[in-house]
Structures are given as C-alpha cells and as structure tokens.
N, C-alpha and C positions, 0 to 999 in steps of 0.2 A: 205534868204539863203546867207549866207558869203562865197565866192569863193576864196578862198587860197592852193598854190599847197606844202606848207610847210614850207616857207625862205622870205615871205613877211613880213614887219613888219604887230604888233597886233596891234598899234593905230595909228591916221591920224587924223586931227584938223586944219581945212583949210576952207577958204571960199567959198561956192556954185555958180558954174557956170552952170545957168539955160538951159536946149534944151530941146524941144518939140518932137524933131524927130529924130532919128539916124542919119539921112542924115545931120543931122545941127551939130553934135556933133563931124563926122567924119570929117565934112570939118573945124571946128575949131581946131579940134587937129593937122592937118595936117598942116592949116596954122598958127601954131604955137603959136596960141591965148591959148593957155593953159598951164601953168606955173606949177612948183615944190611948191608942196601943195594945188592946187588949190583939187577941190570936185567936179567932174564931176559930173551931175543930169540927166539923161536922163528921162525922164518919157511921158506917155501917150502912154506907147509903149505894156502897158500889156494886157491880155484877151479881155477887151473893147476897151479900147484907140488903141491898135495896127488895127484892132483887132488880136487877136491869139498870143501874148508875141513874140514878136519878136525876132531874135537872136543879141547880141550886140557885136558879134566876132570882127566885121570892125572896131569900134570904141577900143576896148579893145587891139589891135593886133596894134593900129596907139598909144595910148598910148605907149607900148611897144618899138614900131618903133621909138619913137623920143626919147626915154633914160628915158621916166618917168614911167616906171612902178614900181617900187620903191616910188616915189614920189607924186601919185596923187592915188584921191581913187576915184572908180566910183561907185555910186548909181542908178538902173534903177527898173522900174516895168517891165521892159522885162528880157529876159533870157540869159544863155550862157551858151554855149559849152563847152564840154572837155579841149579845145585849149584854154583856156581863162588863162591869167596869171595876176599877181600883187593885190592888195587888191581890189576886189569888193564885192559889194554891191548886189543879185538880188532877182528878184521875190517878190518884196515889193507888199504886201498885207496890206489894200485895196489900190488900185493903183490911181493916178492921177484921171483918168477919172471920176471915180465914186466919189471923193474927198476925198482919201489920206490923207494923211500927205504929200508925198511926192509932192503933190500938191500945198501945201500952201507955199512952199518954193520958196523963190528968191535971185536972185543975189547978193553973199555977203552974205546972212548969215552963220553965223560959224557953222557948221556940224563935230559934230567930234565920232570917234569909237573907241570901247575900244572890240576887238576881246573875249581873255580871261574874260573880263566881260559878253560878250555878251551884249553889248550898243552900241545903235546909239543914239544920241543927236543931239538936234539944239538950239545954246543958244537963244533963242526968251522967253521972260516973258509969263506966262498964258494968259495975258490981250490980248497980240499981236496976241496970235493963237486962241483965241476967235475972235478977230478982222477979223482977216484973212478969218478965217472960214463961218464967216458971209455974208463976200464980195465974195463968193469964185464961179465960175459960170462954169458949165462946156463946155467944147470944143464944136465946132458943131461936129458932130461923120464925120470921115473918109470916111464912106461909108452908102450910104442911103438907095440903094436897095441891092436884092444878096445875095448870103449866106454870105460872111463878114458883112453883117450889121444884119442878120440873128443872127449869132452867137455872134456878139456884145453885142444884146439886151439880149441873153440866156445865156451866158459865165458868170461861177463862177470867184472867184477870184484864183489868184494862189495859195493859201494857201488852198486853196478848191479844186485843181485837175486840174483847168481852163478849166472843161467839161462845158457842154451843157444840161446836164443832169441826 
C-alpha cells in the first residue's frame, strides 16, 4: 500500500536506512540521523514481527516535524494511519519476519519508487538476493508466551487481512 495524500512527489531513489523497531527509527529521525533522500526501512513491525502491524504515525509525523517529508520515503511492514503524510511505503507483504524482501535489505542499498509505475526496486544483482536469501535467519519472536505470540504464530500476512483465521 502506497500512502500518498495527493502533492507528494511519485518517485524517491535513495539509499536504505535499516531499523528493526519503531522505537529505533523515531529516535533517529529525531536525532537528526536521517537525511534528504535517505529510505527509511522500518520492518519486523508487521502481523508476525510486530506482532499485530503496528502503527508507524510517530515515526512518519517526526519525519514531517523535521522538514523531510518531501524528501525521504519510508518503507514499513507495519501500517499507518489517516494522519500519515509524505511518500510512504506500507503493509509490505510478506514481511520481514517470515522473510520478505523487505528483510533482506541493508544499509545503503539503493531503493528506489516509481509511484505511477507502480515500482518498488532495489538495485541489488539476482546473485546477491540469492545470496542474501540463503543467509537470511529469522529474528527471535518478541513474544514467547500470551496471546501476542499466540497470534504471531497464526497471523496471515497483510495482504491476506492480518487475521488469525
């Protein structure tokens, strides 16, 4: 899902700045670690990973706050809100946790969108996301007991509803 309120630009071509967890992605933007054109990645935040897709308001609203929401794009397996402004990225299906695409991605590499195309890219060779993919190992889950690790284990992907059943 491409989140656009109508006056964002339609393409972004920037190098990926990796976070695992909202909380890691708000305190970099805020401490001003995130630059004009970078590609904010947030992931491990959806159905599994989160669990429950999380909301990525905080992070999307501090972009905004510091003058780049024109400038940077953000990518997340978690969700957003009405409130949400500037070019993002969400509900990448399948997400991180389970082993994505969005997962195999790290710091630096080039991620770029072509909105009216409907494209998302990462320039990486075949060889290298074979590579990638191979070595790719999942997170320990968030939660071990309880219903969040209940519905971790049962949770579709967002493309699939992010039910349970």
């Amino acid at each position: 899902m491409v989140k656009l309120k109508g006056d964002e630009p339609q393409h972004h071509r920037g190098p990926a700045v990796i976070f695992e967890r909202e909380e890691d992605a708000f305190a970099a933007v805020q401490a001003g670690r995130i630059k004009a054109g970078d590609v904010v990645v947030v992931r491990n935040e959806g159905p599994v990973g989160g669990p429950g897709m999380r909301e990525m308001l905080q992070v999307t609203a501090a972009i905004v706050g510091q003058g780049l929401g024109r400038d940077v794009m953000l990518i997340t397996d978690g969700r957003f809100s009405g409130g949400t402004r500037g070019l993002m990225i969400g509900h990448v299906a399948p997400e991180a946790a389970v082993g994505g695409p969005i997962g195999l991605l790290k710091d630096g590499d080039i991620v770029g969108v072509d909105v009216e195309a409907r494209s998302l890219s990462v320039e990486l060779s075949d060889e290298e996301l074979i590579m990638r993919r191979k070595s790719w190992m999942p997170r320990p889950a968030n939660y071990t007991q309880g219903v969040l690790a209940k519905y971790a284990k049962l949770a579709r992907q967002a493309d699939d509803g992010a039910t349970t059943g």
